[in-house]
Residue, then its C-alpha position, 0 to 999 in steps of 0.5 A: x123279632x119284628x117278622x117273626x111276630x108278624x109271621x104269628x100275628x102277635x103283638x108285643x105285649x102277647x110275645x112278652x106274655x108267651x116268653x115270661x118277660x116284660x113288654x120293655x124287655x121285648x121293645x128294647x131287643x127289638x130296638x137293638x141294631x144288628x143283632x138282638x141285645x139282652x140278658x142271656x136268659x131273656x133271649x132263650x125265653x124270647x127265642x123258645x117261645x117263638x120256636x113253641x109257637x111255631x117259628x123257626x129262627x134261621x142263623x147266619x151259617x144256618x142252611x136256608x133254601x133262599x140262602x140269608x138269615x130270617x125265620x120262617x113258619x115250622x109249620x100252620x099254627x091254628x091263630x087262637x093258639x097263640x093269639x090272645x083274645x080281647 
């Protein structure tokens, strides 16, 4: 969740914004070791908000051309899209 903020260049507080969830509930899956923990609906909220802004989450048996799991950009999203302004 960490790279796939980074890849938007959002903070956590704008991700929880983005997904209709708590800031606590984004800290507490990214503290997670190994993988993601949380409430089922949390997560799909989390993950379709990453996936409307823009990143693709790759699986562990998902075909990535380097091989590994990770996410990446699907495409160049226009930064005031997702960014929230001060």
């Amino acid at each position: 969740m960490r790279a796939a903020r980074a890849l938007l260049g959002i903070d956590q507080r704008t991700l929880a914004k983005l997904a209709g969830v708590s800031v606590p509930t984004i800290q507490r899956m990214e503290a997670s070791g190994g993988n993601v923990r949380g409430i089922v609906e949390s997560l799909t909220r989390v993950v379709d908000a990453l996936n409307r802004a823009g990143v693709e989450l790759i699986g562990e048996h998902t075909r990535s051309e380097s091989g590994g799991r990770g996410v990446r950009l699907k495409q160049a999203t226009p930064p005031n899209s997702v960014r929230d302004e001060p």
